[in-house]
N, C-alpha and C positions, 0 to 999 in steps of 0.2 A: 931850724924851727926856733922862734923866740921866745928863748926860757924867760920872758920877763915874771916878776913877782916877787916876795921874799925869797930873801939868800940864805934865809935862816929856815931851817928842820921844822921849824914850827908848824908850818901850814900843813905836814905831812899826816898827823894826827885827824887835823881839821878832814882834809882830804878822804881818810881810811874812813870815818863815819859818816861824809856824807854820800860817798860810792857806794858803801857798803850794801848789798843786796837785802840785808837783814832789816835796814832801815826800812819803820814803819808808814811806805806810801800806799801800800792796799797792791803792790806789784804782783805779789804770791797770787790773788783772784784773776790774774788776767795771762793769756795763754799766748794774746797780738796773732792770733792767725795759728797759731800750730796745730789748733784745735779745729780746727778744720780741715787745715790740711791731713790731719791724721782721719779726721772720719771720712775724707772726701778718697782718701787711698792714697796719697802722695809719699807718707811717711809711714815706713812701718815698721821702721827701727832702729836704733840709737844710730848706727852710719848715718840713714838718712835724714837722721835730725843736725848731726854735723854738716855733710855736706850742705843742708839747707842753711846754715848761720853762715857757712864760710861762701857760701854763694849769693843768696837772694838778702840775707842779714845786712852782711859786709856792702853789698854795694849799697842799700839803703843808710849805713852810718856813711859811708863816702861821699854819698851823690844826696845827702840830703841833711842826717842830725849832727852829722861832725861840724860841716861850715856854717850850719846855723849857729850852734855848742860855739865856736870858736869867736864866731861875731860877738854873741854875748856875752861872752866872757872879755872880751875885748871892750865892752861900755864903761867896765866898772875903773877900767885904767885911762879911757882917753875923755869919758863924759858926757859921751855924746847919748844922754838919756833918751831922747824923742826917737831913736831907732828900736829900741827894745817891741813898739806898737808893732813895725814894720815887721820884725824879726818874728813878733809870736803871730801872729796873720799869716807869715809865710810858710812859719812852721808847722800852723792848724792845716793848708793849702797842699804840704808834700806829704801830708797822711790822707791817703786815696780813698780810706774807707772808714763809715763810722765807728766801727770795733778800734781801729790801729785811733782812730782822732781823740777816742774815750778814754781809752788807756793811756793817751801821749797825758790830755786833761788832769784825770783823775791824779794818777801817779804825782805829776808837776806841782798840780795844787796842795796837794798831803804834803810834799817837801818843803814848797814855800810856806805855807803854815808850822811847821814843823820850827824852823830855821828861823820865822820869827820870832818865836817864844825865845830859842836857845841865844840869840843875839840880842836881847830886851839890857843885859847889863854890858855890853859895846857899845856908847857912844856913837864912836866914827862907823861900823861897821853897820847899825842899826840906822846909822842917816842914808848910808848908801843902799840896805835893804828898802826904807819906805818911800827913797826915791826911785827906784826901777819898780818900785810897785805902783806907782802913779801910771804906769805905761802898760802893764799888764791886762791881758783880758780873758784869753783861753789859758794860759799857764803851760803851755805844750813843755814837756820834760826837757828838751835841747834847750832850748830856751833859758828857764828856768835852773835848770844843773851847770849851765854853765854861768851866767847870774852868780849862784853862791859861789861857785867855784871862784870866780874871780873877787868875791865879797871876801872871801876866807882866805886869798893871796895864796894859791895852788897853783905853779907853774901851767903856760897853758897846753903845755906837751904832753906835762902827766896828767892834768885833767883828762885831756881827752884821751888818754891812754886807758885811765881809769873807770869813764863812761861807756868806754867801748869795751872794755871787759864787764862791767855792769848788767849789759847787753848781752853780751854772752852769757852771762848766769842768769839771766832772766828769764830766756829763751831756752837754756839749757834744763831749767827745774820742776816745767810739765811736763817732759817725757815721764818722770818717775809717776807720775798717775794715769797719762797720759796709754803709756807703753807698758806701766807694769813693770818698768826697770828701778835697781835699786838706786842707795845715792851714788854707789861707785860708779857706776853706768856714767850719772849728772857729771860727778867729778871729771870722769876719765872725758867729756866731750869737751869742759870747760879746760882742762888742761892744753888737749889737744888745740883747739880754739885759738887760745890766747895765745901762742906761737905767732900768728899771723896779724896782731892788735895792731904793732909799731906801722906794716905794712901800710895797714888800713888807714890810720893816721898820718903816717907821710904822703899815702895818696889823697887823701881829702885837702890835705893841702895848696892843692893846684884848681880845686873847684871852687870858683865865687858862686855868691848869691845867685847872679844872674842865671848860670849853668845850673843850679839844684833843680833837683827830679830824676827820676828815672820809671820803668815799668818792671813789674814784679806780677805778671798775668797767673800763673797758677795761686798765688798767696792773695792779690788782689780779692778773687775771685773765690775763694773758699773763706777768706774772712767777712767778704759783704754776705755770706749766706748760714755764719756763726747765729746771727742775730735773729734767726728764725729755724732754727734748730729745735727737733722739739725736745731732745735734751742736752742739756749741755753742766762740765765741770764746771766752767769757768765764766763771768763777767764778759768778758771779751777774751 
């Protein structure tokens, strides 16, 4: 994998706050399908919320937000600004349903605004943010998290190391409403989880642009029918 980026510790700070799950993108209101999958009967209990990340999750960062994440973090190093258009088009394109398109949205946009304020006294770092904002349109979170990622010189191994565990506590944090489980329950699935991130990551390695997609028919299919629900916890 090529560890390009600062050689220096620095970026690792940068890195911790802008993975970090706490970070203010509206993440916490949106469930990405779990939420139906739990009303539809799929999941009905913290096993099969793991097995669902390490299964239908995992190949979706593989076959879809990893090599987009890794393209665009790859603009900020070689310049090639005019793909960013490409990259968020593709990435609105491999979210199959409007719930997963919303949340990619929503979340992406809270980060890039977010990230603009905090880089307003960076110079260099704030030319390269308002230039891939030129290219911008849906904001889709792959996209986007790997954008700053590469803006804030985060190797691109542990970016996506760190986006992919992102993903797994994102996915991990509605069963506790969800299932009625505590946060040990969340922790003990994220622990478990992240075991298999590097895996994920060196497999998404082998998939170009051209190859992204995959089908994901039970999550598909209970997230297109979130959105007409007649109750629901969550956003999406």
């Amino acid at each position: 994998m090529n560890d390009s980026g600062s050689s220096s510790p620095d970026w690792l700070a940068a890195a911790l706050q802008l993975f970090d799950s706490a970070l203010p993108t509206g993440a916490y209101a949106h469930s990405q399908g779990l939420e139906g999958l739990v009303r539809d009967g799929w999941i009905a209990g913290t096993a099969e919320v793991e097995s669902f990340i390490c299964t239908e999750v995992a190949a979706s960062l593989i076959h879809a937000d990893l090599p987009v994440f890794r393209e665009a973090h790859a603009v900020i190093g070689n310049g090639d600004w005019t793909a960013i258009a490409a990259l968020d088009e593709l990435a609105e394109a491999l979210r199959p349903t409007r719930e997963l398109r919303l949340c990619g949205s929503r979340t992406g946009r809270q980060a890039w605004r977010l990230f603009g304020e905090l880089l307003e006294d960076e110079p260099e770092r704030q030319g390269q943010y308002s230039r891939c904002a030129e290219f911008l349109s849906t904001y889709q979170a792959p996209v986007v998290f790997g954008l700053l990622g590469g803006i804030l010189q985060c190797p691109p191994d542990a970016a996506m190391l760190a986006y992919s565990r992102q993903a797994v506590v994102n996915f991990s944090q509605p069963c506790i409403k969800l299932l009625n489980s505590g946060p040990t329950e969340a922790q003990r699935i994220i622990y478990s989880c992240s075991k298999y991130i590097s895996e994920w990551v060196r497999a998404s390695l082998s998939v170009s642009l051209a190859d992204t997609g995959l089908t994901a028919p039970r999550w598909d299919i209970a997230s297109s029918r979130h959105q007409f629900a007649p109750q629901r916890l969550y956003i999406s």
